[in-house]
Each structure stands twice: as structure tokens, then as C-alpha cells.
Backbone as a chain_set.jsonl record, in Angstrom:
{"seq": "XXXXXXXXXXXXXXXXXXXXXXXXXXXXXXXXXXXXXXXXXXXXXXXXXXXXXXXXXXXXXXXXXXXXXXXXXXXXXXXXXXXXXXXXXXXXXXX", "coords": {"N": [[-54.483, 65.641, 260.781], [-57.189, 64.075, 262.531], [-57.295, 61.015, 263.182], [-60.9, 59.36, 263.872], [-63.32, 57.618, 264.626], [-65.291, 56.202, 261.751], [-67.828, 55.395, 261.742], [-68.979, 55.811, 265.082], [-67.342, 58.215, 266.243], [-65.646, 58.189, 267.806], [-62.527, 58.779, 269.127], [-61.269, 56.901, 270.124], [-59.089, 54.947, 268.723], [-57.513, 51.794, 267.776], [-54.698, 50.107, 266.567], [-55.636, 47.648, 263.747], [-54.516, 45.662, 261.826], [-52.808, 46.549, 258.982], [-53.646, 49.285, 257.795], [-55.968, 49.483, 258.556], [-58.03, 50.248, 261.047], [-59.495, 49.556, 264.48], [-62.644, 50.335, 266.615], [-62.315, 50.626, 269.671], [-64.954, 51.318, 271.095], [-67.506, 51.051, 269.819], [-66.202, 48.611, 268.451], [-66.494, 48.561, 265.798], [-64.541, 48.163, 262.372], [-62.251, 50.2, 260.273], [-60.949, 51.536, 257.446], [-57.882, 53.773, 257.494], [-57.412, 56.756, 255.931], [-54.71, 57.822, 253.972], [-52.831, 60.48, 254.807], [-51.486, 61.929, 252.286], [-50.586, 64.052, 249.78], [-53.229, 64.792, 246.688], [-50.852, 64.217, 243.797], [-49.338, 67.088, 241.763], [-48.947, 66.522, 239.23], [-49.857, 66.242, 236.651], [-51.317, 68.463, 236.539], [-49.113, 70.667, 235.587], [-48.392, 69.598, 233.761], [-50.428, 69.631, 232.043], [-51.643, 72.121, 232.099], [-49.772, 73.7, 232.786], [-48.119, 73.207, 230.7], [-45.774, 72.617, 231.218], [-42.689, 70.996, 230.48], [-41.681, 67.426, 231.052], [-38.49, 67.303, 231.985], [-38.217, 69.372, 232.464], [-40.607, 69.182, 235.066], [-39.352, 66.867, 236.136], [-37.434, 68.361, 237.182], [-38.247, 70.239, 239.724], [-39.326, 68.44, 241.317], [-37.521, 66.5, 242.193], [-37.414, 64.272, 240.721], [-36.913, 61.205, 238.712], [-37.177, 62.073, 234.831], [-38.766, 59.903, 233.828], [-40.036, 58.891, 235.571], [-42.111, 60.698, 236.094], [-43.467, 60.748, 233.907], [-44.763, 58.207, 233.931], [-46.273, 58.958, 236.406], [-47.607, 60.886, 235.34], [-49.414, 59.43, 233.638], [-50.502, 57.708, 234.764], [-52.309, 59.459, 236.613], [-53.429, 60.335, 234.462], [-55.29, 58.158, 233.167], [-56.875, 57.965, 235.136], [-58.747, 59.836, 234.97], [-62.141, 60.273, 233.063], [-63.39, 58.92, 229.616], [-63.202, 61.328, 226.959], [-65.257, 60.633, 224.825], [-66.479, 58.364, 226.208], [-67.948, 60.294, 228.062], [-69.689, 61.774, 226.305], [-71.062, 59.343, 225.727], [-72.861, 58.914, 227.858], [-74.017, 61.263, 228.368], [-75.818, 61.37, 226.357], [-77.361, 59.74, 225.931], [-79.62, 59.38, 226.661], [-80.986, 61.412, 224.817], [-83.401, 61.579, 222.157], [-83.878, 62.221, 218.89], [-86.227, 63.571, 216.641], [-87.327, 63.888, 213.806]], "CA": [[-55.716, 64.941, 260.529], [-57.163, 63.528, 263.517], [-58.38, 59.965, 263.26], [-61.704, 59.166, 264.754], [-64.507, 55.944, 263.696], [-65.962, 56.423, 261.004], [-69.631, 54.836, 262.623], [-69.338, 56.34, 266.017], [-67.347, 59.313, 265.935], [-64.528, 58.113, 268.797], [-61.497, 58.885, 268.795], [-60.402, 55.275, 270.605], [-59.129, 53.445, 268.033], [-56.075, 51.156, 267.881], [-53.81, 49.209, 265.234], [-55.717, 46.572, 263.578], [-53.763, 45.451, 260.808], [-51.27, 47.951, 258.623], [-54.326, 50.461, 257.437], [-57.096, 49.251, 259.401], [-58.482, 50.358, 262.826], [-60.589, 49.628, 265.43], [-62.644, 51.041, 267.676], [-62.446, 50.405, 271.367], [-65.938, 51.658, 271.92], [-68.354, 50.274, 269.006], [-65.773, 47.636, 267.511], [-66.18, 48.566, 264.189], [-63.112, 48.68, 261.684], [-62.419, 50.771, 259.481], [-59.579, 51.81, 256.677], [-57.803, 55.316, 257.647], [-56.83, 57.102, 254.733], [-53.488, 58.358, 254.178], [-53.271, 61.786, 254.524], [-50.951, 61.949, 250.911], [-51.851, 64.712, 248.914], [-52.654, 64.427, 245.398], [-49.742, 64.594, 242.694], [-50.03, 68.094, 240.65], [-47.477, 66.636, 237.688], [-50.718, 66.164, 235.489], [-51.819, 69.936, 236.137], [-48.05, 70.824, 235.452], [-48.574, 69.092, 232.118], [-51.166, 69.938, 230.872], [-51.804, 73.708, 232.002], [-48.824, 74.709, 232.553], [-46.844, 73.309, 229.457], [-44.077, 72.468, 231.379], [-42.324, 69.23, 230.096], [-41.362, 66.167, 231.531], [-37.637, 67.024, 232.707], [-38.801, 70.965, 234.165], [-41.559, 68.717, 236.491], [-38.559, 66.154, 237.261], [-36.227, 69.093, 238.555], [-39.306, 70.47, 240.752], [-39.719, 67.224, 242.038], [-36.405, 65.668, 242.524], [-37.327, 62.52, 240.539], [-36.104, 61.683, 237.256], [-38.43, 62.672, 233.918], [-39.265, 58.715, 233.838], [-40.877, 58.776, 236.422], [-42.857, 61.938, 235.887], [-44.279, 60.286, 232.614], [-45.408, 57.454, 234.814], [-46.919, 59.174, 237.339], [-48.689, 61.415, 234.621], [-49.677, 58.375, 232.596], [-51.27, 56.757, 236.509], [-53.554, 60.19, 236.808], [-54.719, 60.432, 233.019], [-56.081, 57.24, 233.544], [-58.485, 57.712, 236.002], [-59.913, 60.589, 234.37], [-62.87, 59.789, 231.887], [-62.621, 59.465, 228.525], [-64.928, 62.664, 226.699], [-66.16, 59.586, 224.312], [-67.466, 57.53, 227.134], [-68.874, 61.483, 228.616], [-70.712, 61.828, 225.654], [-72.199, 58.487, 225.665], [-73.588, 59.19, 229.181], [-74.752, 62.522, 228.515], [-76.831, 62.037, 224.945], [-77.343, 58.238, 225.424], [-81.227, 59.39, 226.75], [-81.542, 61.779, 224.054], [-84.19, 61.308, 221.118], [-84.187, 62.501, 217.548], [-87.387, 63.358, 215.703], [-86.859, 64.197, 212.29]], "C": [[-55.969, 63.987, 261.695], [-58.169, 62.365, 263.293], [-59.793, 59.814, 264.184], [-62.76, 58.122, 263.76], [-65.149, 57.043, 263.016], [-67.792, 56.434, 261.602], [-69.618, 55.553, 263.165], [-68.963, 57.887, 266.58], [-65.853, 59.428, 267.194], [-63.582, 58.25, 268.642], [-60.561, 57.712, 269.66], [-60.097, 54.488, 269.545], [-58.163, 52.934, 268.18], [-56.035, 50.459, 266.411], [-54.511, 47.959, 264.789], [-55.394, 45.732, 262.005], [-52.761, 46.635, 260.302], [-52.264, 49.168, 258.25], [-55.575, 49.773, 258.454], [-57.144, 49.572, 260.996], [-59.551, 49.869, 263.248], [-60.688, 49.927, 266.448], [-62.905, 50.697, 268.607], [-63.979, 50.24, 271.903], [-67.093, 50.55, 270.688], [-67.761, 48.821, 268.341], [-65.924, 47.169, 266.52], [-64.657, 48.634, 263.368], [-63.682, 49.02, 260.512], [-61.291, 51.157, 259.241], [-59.061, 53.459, 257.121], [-56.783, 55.676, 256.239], [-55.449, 58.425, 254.895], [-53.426, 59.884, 254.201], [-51.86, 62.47, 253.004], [-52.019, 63.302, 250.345], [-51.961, 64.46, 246.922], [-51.769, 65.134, 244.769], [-50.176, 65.868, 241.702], [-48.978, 67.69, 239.98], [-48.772, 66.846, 236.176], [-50.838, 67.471, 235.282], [-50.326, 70.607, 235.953], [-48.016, 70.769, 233.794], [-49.06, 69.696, 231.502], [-51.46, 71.439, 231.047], [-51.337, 74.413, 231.939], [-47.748, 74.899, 231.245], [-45.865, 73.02, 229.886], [-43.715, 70.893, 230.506], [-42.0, 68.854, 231.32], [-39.823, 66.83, 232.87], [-37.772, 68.382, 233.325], [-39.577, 70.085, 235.311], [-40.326, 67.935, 237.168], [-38.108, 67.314, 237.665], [-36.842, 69.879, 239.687], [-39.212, 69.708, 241.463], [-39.046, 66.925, 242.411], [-36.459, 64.19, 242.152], [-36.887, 62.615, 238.802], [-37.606, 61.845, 236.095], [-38.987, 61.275, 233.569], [-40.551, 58.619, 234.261], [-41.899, 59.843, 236.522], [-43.629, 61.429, 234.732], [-44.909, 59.123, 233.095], [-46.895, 57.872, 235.497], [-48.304, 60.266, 235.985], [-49.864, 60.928, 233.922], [-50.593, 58.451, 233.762], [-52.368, 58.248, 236.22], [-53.895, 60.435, 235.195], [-55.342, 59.207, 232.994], [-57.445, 57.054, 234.148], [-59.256, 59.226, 235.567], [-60.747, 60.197, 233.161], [-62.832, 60.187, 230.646], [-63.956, 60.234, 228.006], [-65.45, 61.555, 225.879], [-67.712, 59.299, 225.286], [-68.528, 58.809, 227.741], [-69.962, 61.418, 227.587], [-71.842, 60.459, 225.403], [-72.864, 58.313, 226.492], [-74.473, 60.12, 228.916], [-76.103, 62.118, 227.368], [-77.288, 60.477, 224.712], [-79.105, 58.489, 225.799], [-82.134, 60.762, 225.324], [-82.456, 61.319, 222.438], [-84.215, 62.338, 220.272], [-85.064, 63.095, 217.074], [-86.694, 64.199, 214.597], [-88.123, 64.521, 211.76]], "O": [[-55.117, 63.129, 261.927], [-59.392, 62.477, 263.219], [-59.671, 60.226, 265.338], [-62.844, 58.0, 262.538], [-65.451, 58.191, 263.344], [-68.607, 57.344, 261.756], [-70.08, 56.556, 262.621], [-69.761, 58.636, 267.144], [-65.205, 60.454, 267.4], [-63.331, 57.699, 267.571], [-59.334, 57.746, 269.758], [-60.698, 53.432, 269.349], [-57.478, 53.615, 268.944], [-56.874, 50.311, 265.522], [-54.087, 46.974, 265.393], [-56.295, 45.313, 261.279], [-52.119, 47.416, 261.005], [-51.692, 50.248, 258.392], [-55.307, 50.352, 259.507], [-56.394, 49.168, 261.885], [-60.538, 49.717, 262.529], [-59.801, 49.996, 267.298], [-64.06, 50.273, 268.624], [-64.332, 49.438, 272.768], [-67.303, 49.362, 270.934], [-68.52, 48.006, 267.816], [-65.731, 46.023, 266.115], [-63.718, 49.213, 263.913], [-64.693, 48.689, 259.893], [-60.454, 51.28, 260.135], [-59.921, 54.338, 257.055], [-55.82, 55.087, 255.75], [-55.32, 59.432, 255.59], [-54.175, 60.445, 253.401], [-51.522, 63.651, 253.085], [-53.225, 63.548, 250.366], [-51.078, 64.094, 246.145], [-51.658, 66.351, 244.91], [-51.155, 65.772, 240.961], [-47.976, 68.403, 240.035], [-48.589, 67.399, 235.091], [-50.592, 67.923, 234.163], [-50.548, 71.683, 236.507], [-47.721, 71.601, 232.936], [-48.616, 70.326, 230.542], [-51.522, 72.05, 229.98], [-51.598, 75.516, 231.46], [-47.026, 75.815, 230.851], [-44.868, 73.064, 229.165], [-44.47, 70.013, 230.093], [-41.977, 69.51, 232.362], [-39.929, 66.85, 234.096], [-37.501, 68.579, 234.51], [-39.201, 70.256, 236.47], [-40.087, 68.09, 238.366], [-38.408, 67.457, 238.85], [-36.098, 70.218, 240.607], [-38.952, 70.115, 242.595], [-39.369, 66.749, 243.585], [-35.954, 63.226, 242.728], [-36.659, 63.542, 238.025], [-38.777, 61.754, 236.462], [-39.942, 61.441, 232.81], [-41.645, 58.399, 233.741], [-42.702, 59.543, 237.406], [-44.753, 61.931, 234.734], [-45.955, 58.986, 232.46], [-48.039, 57.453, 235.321], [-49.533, 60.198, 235.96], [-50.904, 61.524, 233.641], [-51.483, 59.3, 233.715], [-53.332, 57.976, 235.503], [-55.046, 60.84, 235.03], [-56.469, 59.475, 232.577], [-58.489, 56.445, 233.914], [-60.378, 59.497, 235.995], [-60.113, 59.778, 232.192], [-62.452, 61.302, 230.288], [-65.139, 60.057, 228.297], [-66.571, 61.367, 226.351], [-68.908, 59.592, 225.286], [-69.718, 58.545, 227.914], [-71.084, 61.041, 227.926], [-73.015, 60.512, 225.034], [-73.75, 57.492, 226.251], [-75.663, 59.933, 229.168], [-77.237, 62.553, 227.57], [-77.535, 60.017, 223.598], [-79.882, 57.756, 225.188], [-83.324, 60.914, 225.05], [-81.802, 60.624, 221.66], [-84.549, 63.431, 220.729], [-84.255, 63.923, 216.654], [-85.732, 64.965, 214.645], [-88.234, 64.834, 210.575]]}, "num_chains": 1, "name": "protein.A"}
């Protein structure tokens, strides 16, 4: 993944703090994002059925920590409640 500014499109940037760069040419900063990929323990979970201590021995971490990390991404998915009160919150009735 080859950094380059976000704004200008340069590939000059340098170290300006521990995630932050800037660029040489426009002297904008900007955050570079890790190149991490996301965790599949959730799609493990839930599609595949595996449990907890099959994902730890994939992984090499213990099944703790696999219920953690599963917990951390069901989180940020929405809850179908709150979906449905988005979706049908402009709908009208007549009777």
C-alpha cells in the first residue's frame, strides 16, 4: 500500500507524529491507515458454526480472546431494531 496525501496526491510525505503525515509539497496532514486487515472470527461464528476454541486453534490465541474479539465486531454492527426504525419510521398508515 503505497502512501501518498490524501489532498494532493504526492507521494512526499514524512513522520509527523506516530500515525500522522505530512506532506512536503502542500503541508497538509493527514492520518495513514494501517494496512490491518479485518478479523474474520465473527464470520467464523456465525456462518461457519465453528466455536470459540476451533477459531482459537486457527488463530493461535486462546478461546478468551476470540469471544472478545467477536463481542468488539458484533458491536459495531446495527441492531435490526434500530434498522427497522430507520426504514418504516417515514411510513404512514391509513386505515
Amino acid at each position: 500500500m503505497k502512501k501518498v496525501c490524501v489532498k494532493c496526491g504526492s507521494s512526499k510525505l514524512y513522520k509527523h507524529g506516530k500515525k500522522r503525515r505530512k506532506c512536503s509539497v502542500c503541508g497538509k496532514t493527514c492520518t495513514i491507515q494501517s494496512g490491518r486487515k479485518k478479523s474474520k472470527n465473527m464470520e467464523m461464528f456465525l456462518l461457519d458454526r465453528s466455536t470459540n476454541r476451533r477459531i482459537s486453534k486457527k488463530e493461535k490465541v486462546s478461546h478468551i480472546s476470540i469471544i472478545k474479539r467477536v463481542v468488539k465486531e458484533l458491536n459495531t454492527l446495527p441492531r435490526p431494531i434500530e434498522y427497522l426504525k430507520k426504514t418504516y419510521s417515514n411510513v404512514v398508515i391509513y386505515f
